[in-house]
C-alpha positions, 0 to 999 in steps of 0.5 A: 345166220344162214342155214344151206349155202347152194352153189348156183355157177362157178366161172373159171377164167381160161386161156387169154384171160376174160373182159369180166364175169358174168352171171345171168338168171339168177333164180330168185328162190334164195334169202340172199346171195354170196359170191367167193372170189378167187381174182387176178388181173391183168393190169399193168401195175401191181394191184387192180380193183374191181367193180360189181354191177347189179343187174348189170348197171352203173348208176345209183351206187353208193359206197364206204371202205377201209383199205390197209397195206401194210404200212398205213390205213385210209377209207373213202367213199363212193369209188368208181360210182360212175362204172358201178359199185366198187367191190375191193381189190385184186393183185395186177400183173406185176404183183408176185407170180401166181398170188390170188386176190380173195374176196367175200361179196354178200347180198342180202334180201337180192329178190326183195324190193328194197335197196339192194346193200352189199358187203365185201371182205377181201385180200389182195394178196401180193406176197409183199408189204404193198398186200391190201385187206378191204372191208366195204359196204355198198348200196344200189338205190334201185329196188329191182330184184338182183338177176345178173351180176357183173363183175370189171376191172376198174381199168378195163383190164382182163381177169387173168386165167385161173381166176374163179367165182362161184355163186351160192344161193343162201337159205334160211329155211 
C-alpha cells in the first residue's frame, strides 16, 4: 500500500460550469496516480456519467461495472468505449439542489510501459432512491505513460460550478 499521497493540481469549476477537466503534464516520478472527485453536472435529467481519457484519447478501452440504485443492481461492459473510458456516474441538474457525485479513480504503475488498468469507487448522491453507488474497472490497451487526464461528461454536458478534482501522486518509497 501506498506510502505518501502528494497533491499534484486541484481543478474547481467556476462560474458558468466547465466543458471538462483537464490535467496536463503529469510528472512521471510517482508509483501510481489517484484522483478524488467531487462532481455535478449539468445535464438535463437527474443523473450523468462521466468519461476518462488517458492521454487525452478515446480508443482502446475496455471496461467492467456494477451499478446499484437503490431498489435493483445490474453490471455491464464496455460503456462509452467509443468517447473513452467510462468512469461511473455523477447527479445531473434535476437531482436534489446542490448534492455532489464522489469518486475515487486509482491508476496504477501510470509511467510504466504496460497497459495502463483503473478503478473507480463512487456515489452518485442524489439524496433520493434513484442514488447510484458504482465499482469499475477499466483498461486502456496502450503502453504510453499516462501524461494528461481528461475528464467529460458522456452527454457533453458542462461540469457544473463547485465541482472539484484533485490529482495526487502516490509513493511507495
Amino acid at each position: 500500500m501506498a506510502n505518501t499521497y502528494e497533491a499534484i493540481a486541484t481543478v474547481t469549476v467556476g462560474s458558468g460550469g466547465a466543458a471538462n477537466i483537464t490535467f496536463s503534464s503529469i510528472p512521471q516520478t510517482y508509483t501510481d496516480l489517484c484522483l478524488f472527485i467531487s462532481a455535478r453536472s449539468e445535464v438535463a435529467g437527474n443523473f450523468s456519467d462521466e468519461v476518462i481519457k488517458l492521454n487525452n484519447t478515446t480508443s482502446s478501452y475496455t471496461n467492467r461495472y456494477i451499478y446499484g440504485n437503490g431498489s435493483s443492481a445490474f453490471g455491464g461492459s464496455d460503456a462509452y468505449s467509443s468517447l473513452g473510458g467510462f468512469s461511473a456516474g455523477m447527479p445531473g441538474d434535476t437531482a436534489t439542489a446542490s448534492t455532489f457525485g464522489n469518486k475515487m479513480i486509482y491508476i496504477p504503475n501510470y509511467a510504466g510501459s504496460n497497459y495502463k488498468a483503473y478503478f473507480v469507487d463512487g456515489v452518485a448522491e442524489t439524496n433520493a432512491t434513484t442514488a447510484y453507488i458504482h465499482l469499475l474497472a477499466g483498461l486502456r490497451s496502450n503502453t504510453d505513460a499516462v501524461t494528461s487526464i481528461v475528464l467529460v461528461t458522456d452527454s457533453g454536458a458542462d461540469y457544473a460550478q463547485h465541482t472539484t478534482a484533485t490529482l495526487y501522486g502516490i509513493k511507495n518509497s
